[in-house]
Wavefront OBJ file of the C-alpha trace (Angstrom):
o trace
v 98.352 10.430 141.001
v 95.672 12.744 141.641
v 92.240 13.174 139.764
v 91.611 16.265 138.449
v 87.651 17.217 138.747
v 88.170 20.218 136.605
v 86.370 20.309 132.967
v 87.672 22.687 130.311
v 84.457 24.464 128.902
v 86.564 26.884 126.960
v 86.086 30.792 128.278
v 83.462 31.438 130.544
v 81.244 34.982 129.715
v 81.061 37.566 132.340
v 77.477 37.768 133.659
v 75.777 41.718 134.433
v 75.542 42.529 137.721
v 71.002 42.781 138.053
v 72.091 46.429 139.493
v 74.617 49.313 139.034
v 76.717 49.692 141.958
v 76.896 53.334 140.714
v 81.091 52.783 140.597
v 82.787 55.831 138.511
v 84.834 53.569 137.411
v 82.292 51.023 135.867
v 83.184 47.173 137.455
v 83.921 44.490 135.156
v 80.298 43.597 135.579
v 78.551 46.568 135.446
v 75.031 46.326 132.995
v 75.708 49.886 131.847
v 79.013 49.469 130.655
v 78.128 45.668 129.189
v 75.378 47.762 127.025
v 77.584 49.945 126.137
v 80.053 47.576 124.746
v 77.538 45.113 122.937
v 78.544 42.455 125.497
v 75.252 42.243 127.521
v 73.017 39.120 126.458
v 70.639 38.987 123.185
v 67.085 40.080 125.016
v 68.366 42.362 127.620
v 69.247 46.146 128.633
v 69.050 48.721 131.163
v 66.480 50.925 132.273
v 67.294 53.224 135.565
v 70.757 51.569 135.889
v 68.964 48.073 136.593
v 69.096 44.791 134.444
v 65.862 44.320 132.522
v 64.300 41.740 129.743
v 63.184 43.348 127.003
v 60.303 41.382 126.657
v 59.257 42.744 130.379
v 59.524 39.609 132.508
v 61.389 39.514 135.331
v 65.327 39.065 135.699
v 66.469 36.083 137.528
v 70.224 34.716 137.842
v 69.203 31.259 136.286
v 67.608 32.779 133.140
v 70.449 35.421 133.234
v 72.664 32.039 132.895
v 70.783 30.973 129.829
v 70.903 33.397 128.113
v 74.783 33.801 128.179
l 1 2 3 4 5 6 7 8 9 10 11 12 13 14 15 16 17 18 19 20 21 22 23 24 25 26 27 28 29 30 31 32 33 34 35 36 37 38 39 40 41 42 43 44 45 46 47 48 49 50 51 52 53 54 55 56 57 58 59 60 61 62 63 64 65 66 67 68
């Protein structure tokens, strides 16, 4: 009798890649194609295929994390 350590937390978002990897076919990941679809995070877009705040502070993965 095992003990499982995994926790449901129901579906997990997909979080943008902080750059384009300049893929023709657009990763899963991909900011431009996140923008594109409405699925990118409230606050952020893309300027020059890289991940910015619209406010103008910088992008970091933990704040990225927040906001999704």
């Amino acid at each position: 009798m095992g003990k499982d350590k995994k926790k449901s937390k129901g579906t997990v978002r997909k979080l943008p890649k902080t750059k384009c990897c300049v893929s023709k076919s657009r990763c899963g990941r991909c900011p431009i194609r996140m923008l594109k679809e409405g699925t990118l995070p409230e606050g952020y877009t893309v300027k020059k295929r890289v991940l910015v705040r619209a406010d103008g502070k910088k992008v970091s993965k933990k704040s990225l994390q927040k906001a999704a």
